[in-house]
C-alpha positions as a printed NumPy array, in Angstrom:
array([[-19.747,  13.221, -29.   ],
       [-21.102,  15.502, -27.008],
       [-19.965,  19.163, -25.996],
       [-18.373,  18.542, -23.318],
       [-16.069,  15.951, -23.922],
       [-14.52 ,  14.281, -20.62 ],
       [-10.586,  14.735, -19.754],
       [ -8.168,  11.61 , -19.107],
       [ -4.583,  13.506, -18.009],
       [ -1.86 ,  11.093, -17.989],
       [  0.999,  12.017, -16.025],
       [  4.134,   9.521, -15.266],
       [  6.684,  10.779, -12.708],
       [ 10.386,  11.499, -13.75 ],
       [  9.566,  10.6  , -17.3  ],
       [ 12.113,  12.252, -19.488],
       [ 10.545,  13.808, -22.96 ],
       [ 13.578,  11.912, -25.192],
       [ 12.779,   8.576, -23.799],
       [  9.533,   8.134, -26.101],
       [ 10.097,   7.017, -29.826],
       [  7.813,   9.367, -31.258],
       [ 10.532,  12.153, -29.107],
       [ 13.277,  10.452, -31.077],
       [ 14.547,   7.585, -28.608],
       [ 16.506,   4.952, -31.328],
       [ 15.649,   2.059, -29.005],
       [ 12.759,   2.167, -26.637],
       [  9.603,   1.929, -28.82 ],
       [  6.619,   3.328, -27.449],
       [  3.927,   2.257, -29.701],
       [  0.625,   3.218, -27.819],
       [  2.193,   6.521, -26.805],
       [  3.1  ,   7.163, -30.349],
       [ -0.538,   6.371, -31.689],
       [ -1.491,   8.856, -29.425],
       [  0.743,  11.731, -30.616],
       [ -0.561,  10.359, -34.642],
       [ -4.793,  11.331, -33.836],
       [ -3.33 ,  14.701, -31.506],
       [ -0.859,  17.413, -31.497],
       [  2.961,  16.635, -29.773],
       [  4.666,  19.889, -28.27 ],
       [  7.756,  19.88 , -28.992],
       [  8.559,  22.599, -26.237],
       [  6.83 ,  22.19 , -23.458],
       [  8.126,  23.29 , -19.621],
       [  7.107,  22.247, -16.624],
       [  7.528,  25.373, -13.533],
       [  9.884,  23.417, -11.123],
       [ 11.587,  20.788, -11.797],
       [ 10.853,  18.644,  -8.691],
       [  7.463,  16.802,  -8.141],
       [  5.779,  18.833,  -5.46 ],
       [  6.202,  22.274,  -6.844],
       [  5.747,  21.457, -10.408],
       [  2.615,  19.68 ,  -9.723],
       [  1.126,  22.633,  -7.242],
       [  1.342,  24.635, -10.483],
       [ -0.109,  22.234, -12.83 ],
       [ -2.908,  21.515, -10.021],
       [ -3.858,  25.562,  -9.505],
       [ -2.63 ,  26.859, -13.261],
       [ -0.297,  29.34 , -11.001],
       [  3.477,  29.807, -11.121],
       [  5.322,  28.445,  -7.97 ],
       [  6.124,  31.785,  -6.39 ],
       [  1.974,  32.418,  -6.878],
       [  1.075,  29.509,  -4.972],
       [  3.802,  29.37 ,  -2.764],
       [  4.603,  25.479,  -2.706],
       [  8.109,  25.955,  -3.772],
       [  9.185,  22.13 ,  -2.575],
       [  8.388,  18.373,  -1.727],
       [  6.795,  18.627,   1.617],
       [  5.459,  22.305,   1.705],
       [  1.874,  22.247,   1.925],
       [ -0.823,  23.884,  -0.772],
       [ -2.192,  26.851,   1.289],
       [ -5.55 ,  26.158,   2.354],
       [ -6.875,  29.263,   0.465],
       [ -5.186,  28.58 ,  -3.14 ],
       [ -7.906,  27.782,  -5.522],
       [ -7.6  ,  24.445,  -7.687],
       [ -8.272,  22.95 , -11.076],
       [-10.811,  21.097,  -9.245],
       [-11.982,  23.747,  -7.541],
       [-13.227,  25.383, -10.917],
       [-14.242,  22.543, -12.432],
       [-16.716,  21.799,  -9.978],
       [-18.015,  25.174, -10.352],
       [-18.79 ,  23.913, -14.27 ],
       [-20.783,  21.012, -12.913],
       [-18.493,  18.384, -13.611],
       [-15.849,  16.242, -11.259],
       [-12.279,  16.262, -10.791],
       [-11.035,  12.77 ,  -9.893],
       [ -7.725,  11.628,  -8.822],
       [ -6.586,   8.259,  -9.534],
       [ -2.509,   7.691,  -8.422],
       [ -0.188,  10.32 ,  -7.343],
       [  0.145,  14.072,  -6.35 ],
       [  2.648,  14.34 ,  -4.167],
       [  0.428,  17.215,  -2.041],
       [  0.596,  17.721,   1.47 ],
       [ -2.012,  19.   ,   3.037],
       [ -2.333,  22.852,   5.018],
       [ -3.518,  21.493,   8.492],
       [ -2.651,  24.47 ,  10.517],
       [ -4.833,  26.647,   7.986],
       [ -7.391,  24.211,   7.567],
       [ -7.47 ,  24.302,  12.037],
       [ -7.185,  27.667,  11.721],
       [-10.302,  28.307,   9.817],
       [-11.982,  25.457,  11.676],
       [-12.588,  22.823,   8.939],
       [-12.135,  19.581,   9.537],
       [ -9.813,  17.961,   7.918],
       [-12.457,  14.292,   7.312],
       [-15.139,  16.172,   6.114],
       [-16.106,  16.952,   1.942],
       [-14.364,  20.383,   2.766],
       [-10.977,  19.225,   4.815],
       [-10.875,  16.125,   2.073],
       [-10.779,  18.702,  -1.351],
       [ -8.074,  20.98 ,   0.67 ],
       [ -5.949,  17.902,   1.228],
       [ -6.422,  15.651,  -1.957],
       [ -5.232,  19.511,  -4.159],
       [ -9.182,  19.78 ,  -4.617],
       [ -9.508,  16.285,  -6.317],
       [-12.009,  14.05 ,  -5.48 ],
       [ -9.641,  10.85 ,  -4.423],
       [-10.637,   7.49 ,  -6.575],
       [ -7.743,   6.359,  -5.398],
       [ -4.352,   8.667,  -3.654],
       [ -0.653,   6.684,  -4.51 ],
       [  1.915,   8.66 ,  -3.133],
       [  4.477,   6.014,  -2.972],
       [  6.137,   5.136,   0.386],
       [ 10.189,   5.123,   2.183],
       [ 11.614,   1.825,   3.311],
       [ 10.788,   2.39 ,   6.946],
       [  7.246,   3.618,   6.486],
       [  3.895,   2.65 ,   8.177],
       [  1.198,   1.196,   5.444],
       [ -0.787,   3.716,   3.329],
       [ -3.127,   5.485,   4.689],
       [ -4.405,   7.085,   1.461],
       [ -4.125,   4.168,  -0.541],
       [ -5.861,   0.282,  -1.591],
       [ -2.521,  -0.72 ,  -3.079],
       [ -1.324,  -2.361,  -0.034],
       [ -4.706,  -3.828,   0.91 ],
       [ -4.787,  -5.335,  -3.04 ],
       [ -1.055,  -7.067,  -2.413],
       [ -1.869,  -8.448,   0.441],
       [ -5.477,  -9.654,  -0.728],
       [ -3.625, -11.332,  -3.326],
       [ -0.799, -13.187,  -0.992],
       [  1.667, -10.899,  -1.002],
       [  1.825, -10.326,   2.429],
       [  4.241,  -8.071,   4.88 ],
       [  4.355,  -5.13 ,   7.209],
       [  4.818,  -3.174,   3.962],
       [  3.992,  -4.573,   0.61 ],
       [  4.364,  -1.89 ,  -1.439],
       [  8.385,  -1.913,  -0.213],
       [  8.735,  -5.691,   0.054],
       [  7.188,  -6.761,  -3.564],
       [  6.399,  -3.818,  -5.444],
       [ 10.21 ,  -2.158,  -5.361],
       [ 12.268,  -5.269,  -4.3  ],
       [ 13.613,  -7.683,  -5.791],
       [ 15.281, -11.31 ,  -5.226],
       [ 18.893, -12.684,  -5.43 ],
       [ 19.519, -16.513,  -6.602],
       [ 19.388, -17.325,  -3.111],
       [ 15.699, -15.709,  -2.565],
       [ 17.02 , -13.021,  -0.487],
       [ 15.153,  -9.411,  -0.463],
       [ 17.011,  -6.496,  -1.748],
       [ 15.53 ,  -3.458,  -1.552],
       [ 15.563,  -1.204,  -5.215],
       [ 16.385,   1.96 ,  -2.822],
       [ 20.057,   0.603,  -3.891],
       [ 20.772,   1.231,  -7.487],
       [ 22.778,  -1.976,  -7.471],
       [ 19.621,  -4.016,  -7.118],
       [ 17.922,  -2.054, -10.336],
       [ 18.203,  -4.636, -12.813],
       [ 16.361,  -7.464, -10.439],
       [ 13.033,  -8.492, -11.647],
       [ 10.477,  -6.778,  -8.879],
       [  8.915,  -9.411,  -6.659],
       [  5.756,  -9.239,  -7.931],
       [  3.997, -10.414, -11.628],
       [  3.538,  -7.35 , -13.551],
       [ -0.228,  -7.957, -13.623],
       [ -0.433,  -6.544, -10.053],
       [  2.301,  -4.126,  -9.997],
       [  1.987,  -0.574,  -9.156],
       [  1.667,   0.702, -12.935],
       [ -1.28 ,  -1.839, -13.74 ],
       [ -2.665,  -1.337, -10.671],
       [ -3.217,   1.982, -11.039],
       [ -4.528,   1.129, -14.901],
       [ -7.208,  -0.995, -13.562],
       [ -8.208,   1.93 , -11.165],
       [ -8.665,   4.135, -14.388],
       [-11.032,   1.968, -15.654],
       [-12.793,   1.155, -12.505],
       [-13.084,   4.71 , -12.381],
       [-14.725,   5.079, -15.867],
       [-17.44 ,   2.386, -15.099],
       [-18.786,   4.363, -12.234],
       [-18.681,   7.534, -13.935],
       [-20.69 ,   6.524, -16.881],
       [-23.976,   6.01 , -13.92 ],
       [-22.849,   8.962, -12.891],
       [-23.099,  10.477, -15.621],
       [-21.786,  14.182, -15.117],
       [-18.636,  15.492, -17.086],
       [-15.095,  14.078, -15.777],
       [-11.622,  15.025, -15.81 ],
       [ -9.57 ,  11.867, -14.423],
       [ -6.183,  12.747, -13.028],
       [ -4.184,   9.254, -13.859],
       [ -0.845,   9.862, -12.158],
       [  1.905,   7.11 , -11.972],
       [  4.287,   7.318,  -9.471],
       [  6.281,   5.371, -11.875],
       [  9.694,   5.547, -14.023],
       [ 10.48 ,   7.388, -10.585],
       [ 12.572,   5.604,  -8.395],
       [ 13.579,   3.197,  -7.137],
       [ 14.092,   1.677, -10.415],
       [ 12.81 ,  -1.401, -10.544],
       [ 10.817,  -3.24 , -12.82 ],
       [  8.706,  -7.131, -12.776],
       [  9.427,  -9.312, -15.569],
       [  9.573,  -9.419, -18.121],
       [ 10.578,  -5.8  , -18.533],
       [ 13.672,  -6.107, -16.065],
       [ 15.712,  -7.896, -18.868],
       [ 14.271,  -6.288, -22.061],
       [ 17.587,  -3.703, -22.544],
       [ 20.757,  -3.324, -21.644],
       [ 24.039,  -1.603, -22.232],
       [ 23.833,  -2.018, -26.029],
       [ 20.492,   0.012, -25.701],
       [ 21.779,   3.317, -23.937],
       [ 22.255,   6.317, -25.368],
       [ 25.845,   8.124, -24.993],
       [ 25.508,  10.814, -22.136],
       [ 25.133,  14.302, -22.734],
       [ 28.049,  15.724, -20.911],
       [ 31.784,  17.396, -21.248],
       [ 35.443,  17.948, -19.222],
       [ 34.455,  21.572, -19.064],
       [ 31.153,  20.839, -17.286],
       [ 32.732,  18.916, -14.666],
       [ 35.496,  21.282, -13.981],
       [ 33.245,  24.183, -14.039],
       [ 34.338,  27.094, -11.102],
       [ 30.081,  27.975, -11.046],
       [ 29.741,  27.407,  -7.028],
       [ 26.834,  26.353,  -7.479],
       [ 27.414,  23.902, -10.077],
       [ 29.714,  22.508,  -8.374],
       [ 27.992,  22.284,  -5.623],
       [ 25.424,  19.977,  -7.217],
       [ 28.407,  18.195,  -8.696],
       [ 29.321,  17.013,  -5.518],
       [ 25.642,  16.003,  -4.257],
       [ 25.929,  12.479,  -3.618],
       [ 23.025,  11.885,  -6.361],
       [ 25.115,  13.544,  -9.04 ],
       [ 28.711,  11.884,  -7.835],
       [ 26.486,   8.455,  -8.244],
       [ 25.363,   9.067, -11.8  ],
       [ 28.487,  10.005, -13.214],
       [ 29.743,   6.901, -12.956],
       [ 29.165,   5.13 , -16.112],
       [ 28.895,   2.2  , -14.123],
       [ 25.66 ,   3.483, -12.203],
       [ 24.154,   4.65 , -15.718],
       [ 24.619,   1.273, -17.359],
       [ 22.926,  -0.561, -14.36 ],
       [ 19.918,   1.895, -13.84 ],
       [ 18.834,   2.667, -17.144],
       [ 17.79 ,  -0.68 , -18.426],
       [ 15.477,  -0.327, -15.928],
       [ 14.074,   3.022, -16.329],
       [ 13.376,   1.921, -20.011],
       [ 11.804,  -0.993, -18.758],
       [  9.687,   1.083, -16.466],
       [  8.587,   3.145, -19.618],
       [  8.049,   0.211, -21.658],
       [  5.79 ,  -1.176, -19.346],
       [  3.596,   2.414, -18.575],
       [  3.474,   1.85 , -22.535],
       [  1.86 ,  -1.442, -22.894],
       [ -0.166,  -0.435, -20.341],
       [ -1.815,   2.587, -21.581],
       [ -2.002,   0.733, -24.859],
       [ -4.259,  -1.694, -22.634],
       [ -6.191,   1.164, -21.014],
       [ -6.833,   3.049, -24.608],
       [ -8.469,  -0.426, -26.387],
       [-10.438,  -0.804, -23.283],
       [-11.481,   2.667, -23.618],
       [-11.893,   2.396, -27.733],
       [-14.032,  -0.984, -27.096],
       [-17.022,   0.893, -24.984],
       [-16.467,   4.584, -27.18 ],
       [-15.214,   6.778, -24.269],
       [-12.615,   7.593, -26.864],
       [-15.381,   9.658, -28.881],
       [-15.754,  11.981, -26.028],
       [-12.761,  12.236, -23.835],
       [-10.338,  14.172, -24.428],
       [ -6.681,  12.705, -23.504],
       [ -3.834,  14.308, -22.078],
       [ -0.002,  12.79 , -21.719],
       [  2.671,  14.349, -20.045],
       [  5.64 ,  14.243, -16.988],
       [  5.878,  16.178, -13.855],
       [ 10.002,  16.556, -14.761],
       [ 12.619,  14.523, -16.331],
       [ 15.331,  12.662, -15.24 ],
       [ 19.296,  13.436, -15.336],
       [ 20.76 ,   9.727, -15.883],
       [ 23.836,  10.956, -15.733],
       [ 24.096,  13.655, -18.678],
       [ 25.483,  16.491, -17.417],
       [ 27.568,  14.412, -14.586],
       [ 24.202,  14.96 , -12.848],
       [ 21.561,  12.687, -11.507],
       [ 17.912,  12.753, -10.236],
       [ 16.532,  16.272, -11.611],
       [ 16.688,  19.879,  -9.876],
       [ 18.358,  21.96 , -12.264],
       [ 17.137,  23.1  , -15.815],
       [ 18.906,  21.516, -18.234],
       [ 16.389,  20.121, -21.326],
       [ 16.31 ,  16.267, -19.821],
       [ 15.384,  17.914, -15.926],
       [ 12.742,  20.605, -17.236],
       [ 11.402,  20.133, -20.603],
       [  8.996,  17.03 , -21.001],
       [  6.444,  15.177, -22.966],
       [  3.098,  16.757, -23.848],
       [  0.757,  15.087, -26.131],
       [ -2.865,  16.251, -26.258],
       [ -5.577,  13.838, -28.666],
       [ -8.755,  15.902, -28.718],
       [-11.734,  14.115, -30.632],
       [-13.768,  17.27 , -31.538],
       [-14.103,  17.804, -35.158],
       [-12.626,  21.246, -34.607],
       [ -9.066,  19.393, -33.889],
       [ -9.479,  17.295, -37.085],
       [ -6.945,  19.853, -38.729],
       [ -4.294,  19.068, -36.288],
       [ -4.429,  14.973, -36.075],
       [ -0.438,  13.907, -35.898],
       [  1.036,  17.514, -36.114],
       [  3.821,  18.997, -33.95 ],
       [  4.105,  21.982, -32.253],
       [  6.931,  24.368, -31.533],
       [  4.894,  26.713, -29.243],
       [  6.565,  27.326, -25.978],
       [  4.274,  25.951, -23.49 ],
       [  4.116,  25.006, -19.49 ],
       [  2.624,  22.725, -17.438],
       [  0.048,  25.509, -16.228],
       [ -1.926,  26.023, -19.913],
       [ -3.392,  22.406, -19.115],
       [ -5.782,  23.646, -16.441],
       [ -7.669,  26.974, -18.616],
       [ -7.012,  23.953, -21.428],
       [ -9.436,  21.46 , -19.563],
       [-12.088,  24.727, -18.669],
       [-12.332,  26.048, -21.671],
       [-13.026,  21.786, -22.538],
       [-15.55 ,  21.492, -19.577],
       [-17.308,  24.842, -20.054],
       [-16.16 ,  26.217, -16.868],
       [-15.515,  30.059, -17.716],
       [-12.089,  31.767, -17.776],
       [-10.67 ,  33.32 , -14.659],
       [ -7.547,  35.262, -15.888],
       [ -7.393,  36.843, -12.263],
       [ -6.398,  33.222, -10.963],
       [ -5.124,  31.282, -13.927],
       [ -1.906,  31.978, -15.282],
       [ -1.256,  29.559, -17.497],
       [ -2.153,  30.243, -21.052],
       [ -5.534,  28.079, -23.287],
       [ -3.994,  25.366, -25.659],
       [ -7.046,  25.4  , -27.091],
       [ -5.972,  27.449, -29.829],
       [ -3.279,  25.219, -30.93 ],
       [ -5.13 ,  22.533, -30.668],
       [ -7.818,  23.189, -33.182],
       [ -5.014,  25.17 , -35.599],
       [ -6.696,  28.815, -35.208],
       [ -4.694,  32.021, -33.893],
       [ -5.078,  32.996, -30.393],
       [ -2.085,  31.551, -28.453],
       [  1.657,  32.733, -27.872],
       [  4.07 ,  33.172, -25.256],
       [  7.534,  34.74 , -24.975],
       [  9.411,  33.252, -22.042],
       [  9.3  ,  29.611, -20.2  ],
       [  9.413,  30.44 , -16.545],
       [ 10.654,  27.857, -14.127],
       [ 11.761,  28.13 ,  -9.925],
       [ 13.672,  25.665,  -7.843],
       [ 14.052,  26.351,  -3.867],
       [ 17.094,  24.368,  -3.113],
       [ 17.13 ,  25.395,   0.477],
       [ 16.912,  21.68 ,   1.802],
       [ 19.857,  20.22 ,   0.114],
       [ 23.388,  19.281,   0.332],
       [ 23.567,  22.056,  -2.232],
       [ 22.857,  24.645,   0.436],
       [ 24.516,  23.124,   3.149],
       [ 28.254,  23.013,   1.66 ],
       [ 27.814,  26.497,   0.185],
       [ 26.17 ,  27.974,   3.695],
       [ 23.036,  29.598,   1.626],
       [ 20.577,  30.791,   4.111],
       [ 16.852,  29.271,   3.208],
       [ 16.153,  32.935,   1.859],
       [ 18.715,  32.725,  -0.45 ],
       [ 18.5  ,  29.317,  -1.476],
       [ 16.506,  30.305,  -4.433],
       [ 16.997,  29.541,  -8.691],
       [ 14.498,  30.872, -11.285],
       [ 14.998,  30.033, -15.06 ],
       [ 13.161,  32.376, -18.341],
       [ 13.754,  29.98 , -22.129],
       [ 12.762,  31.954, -24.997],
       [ 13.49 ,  29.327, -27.31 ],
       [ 16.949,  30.131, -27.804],
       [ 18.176,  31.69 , -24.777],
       [ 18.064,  30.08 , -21.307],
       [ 19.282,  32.338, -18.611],
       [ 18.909,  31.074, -14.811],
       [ 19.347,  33.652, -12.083],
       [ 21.19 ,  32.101,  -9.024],
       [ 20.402,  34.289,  -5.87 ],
       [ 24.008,  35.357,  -4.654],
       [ 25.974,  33.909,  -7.21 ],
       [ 26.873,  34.648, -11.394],
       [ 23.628,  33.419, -13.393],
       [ 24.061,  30.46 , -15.442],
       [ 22.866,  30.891, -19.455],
       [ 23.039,  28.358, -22.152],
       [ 22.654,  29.232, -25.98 ],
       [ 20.199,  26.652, -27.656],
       [ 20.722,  27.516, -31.097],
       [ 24.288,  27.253, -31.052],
       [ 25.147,  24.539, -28.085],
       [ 21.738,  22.607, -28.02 ],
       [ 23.496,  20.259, -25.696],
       [ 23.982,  22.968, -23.238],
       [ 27.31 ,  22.091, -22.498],
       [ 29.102,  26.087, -22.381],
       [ 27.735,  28.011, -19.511],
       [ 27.805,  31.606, -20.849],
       [ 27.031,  32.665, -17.82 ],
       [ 30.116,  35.237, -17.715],
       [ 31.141,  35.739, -21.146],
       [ 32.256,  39.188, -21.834],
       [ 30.803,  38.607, -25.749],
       [ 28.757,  41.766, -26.303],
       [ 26.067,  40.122, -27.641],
       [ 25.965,  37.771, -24.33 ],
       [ 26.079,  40.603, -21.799],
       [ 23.112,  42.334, -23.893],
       [ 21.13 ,  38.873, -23.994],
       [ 21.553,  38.454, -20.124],
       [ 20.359,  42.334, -19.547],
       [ 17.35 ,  41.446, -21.595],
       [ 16.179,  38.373, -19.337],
       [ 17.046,  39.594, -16.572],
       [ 14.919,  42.955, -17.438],
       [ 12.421,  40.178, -18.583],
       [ 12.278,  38.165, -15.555],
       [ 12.236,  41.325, -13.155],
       [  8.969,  42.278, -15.731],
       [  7.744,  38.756, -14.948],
       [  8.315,  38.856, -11.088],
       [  6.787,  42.302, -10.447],
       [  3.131,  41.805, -11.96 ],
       [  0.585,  40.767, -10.397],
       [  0.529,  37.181,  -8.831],
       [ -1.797,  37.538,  -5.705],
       [ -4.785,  39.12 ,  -6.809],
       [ -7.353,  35.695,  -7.04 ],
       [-10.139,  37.844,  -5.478],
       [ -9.615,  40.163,  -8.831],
       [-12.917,  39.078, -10.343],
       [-14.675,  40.909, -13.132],
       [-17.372,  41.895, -10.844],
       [-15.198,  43.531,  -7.978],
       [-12.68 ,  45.464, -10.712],
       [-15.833,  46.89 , -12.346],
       [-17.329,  47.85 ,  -8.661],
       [-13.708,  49.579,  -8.3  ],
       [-14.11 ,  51.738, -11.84 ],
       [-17.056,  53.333, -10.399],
       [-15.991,  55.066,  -7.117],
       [-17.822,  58.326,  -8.242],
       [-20.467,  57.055,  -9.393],
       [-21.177,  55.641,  -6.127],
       [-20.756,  58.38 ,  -4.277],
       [-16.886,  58.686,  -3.433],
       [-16.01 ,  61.851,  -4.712],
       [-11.998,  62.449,  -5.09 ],
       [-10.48 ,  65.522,  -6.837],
       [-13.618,  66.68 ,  -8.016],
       [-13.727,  70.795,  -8.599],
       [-17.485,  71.52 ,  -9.047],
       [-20.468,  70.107, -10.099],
       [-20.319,  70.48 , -13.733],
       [-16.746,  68.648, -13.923],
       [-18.958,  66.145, -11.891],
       [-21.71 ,  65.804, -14.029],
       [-18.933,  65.574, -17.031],
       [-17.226,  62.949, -15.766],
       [-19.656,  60.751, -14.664],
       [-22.818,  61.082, -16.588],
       [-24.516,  61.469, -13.641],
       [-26.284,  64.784, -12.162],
       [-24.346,  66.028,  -8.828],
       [-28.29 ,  66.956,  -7.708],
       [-28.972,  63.106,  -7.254],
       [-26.272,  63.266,  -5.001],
       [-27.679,  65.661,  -2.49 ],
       [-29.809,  65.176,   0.481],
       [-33.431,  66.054,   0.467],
       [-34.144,  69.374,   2.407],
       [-32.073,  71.451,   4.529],
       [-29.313,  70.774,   7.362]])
């Protein structure tokens, strides 16, 4: 053990918090996660600031809330100027590796702007969201060209499976009896055993990558923090043998959903109502056919990590790294009439966060849960304070787990915020919201979720006495809901208006900006002796030698 431990951050895509045993699922059993959560601590309430993959991952990459860095959707590059986790880690001395997904797309027309080449150490930390690339798995469409970022084709192909675009044709396809492709893209084809052995699938791919990593890091022998992202239980659901046939409609859980949801008058609830997405997983149909093999998908990213944490156990890198589990969003499946994620209910926004930290001074907390309200940006000032890089409150917004981690005081937080810019949706399109517009921002207390919909009624939800969120309160004329919405709504407006921009705020140039007299810019000042009061400092000093 030494005192900088190294950081392994585990994040799975679309992995929904309640779909882990030790987070109370009654059928999938996820041993190896669990055995985590038992030697660290598992938040029970943790948040994640957008609820779709690019956005909430900009702010767990920079520690910044989305309408900080400005990334407010799948698509919209990280500006070119917005300081990393990376970025500050390197400044510590030690690396910042990526080993699977981020979803980031690069700032080209800043990075031509200011003249940096895109292929050089620079151009390659702007566009990999300051991570040094191990290995970038972004995931691909049905019609796309072969990765450019990524050895996953190259491996399939190496290893006979061979087409114009592996990763689509065996990875997330399956066969029919007659040997015919069909392409997971249709949920109908979701419970088809992916062609390809699980061995050299996507998920243990990307294991074997982790530890491929961790071999050439120990002759490196600086301080890490490995980025494992999985692009996987996100679609398209499919999963190799044998986890295709391990559940079915026995194992599902009852969804989360009433009459009074569906028939809500919200325009914008409806409107996502009647997204095709949501119209799809509202039939129970869809739901019984897809989520066999989402918990397949899960049960699979179990074994594996379970695989990946006795290699690591074998050669001692558990001593000294530090290990990190958690989702970039959830997943709908239907609860809610809803599907994919984009709103804020608990199975869309809230997700797993386990954190196993082998210092002594976390011995205390071994297998305890925690009720804190936490987001996805206290992992990066988490993993400086871990890798001695020094605090930088001027950039970081997110909040030091550290606290909580090794049971001492230091750590609270009133409100969960969370953003989703819908603008590019059906959502948008049927109601005629101009991209402006197109705008929701949640604040959760811990009781109280209130979401502000730009140009319509907000929608609020009472955890403590609907904790399925199934009664939009949105509009109630109850006293004591009118005087709840004023308060968030005073407490989001509090939230919006401080300050998100200033990352050139360091220590050094506020304290230059304290001493404007004292450095000779003299504002308001009467006479010498209110001069010499004030500052300290005699006004003589000030004066030029000799006469004018």
């Amino acid at each position: 053990m030494t005192d900088r431990p190294n950081v392994l951050w585990i994040m799975a895509d679309q992995l929904r918090f309640d779909y882990l045993s030790c987070y109370g699922h009654p059928h999938l059993h996820t041993p190896h996660i669990d055995a985590l959560a038992a030697r660290g601590v598992r938040f029970d309430r943790a948040y994640v600031q957008s609820p779709v993959c690019g956005p909430s991952r900009m702010s767990a990459y920079t520690g910044r809330y989305v309408r900080s860095h400005g990334s407010t959707w799948n698509g919209m590059p990280l500006r070119v100027g917005e300081p990393t986790l990376g970025d500050h880690l390197r400044e510590a001395g030690a690396r910042a590796v990526l080993v699977g997904k981020t979803h980031m797309i690069a700032d080209r027309e800043g990075m031509a702007w200011l003249g940096i080449d895109p292929k050089s150490e620079i151009g390659v930390r702007r566009s990999e969201c300051g991570f040094e690339p191990f290995e970038r798995d972004d995931g691909l469409h049905p019609d796309s060209p072969r990765q450019q970022w990524s050895a996953y084709d190259d491996y399939l192909v190496a290893h006979g499976y061979d087409s114009e675009n592996p990763w689509e044709d065996f990875a997330n396809s399956g066969l029919d009896d007659d040997g015919e492709l069909l392409s997971a893209w249709l949920l109908k084809n979701s419970r088809l055993p992916a062609n390809v052995p699980e061995e050299h699938s996507e998920t243990a791919y990307m294991t074997d990558r982790a530890m491929d990593f961790m071999r050439d890091a120990k002759a490196d022998g600086r301080p890490w923090m490995c980025h494992l992202s999985y692009i996987k239980p996100h679609w398209p659901y499919i999963v190799p043998a044998p986890y295709h046939d391990m559940y079915n409609e026995t194992h599902i859980v009852d969804p989360v959903r009433s009459d009074a949801e569906r028939k809500t008058d919200h325009p914008l609830l409806r409107a996502y109502l009647d997204a095709r997405v949501c119209r799809s997983f509202s039939r129970d149909h869809v739901r019984t056919h897809v989520i066999p093999a989402y918990m397949g998908l899960i049960k699979q990213l179990d074994d594996n990590l379970g695989r990946l944490f006795a290699w690591m156990d074998e050669r001692g890198l558990g001593d000294n790294t530090i290990i990190a589990f958690t989702s970039d969003h959830g997943d709908y499946m239907g609860d809610h009439w809803m599907g994919d994620k984009d709103f804020y209910h608990e199975m869309a926004v809230k997700v797993p966060l386990i954190i196993s930290d082998p210092r002594s001074q976390a011995d205390a907390t071994r297998g305890t849960v925690s009720d804190q309200l936490v987001e996805m940006i206290d992992l990066a000032p988490t993993f400086m304070n871990a890798l001695g890089c020094e605090a930088k409150p001027h950039i970081i917004e997110g909040r030091d787990l550290t606290p909580i981690l090794h049971g001492s005081e230091g750590f609270s937080r009133k409100y969960i915020i969370s953003e989703h810019d819908y603008h590019w949706s059906e959502m948008a399109r049927a109601l005629d919201v101009p991209q402006e517009d197109a705008h929701t921002t949640m604040i959760f207390d811990g009781r109280w979720k209130y979401i502000r919909c730009e140009g319509f009624e907000p929608v609020m939800f009472d955890l403590e006495t609907d904790p399925s969120e199934l009664q939009n309160i949105g509009q109630s004329d109850r006293p004591e809901h009118i005087s709840t919405r004023t308060r968030m709504e005073a407490a989001l407006l509090r939230w919006a208006t401080r300050h998100h921009t200033r990352i050139t705020a360091t220590p050094t140039v506020l304290a230059r900006q304290k001493r404007a007299a004292q450095d000779g810019i003299l504002i308001g000042f009467w006479d010498e002796i209110e001069y010499e009061d004030t500052t300290g400092q005699a006004f003589a000093a000030l004066q030029p030698v000799g006469k004018v």
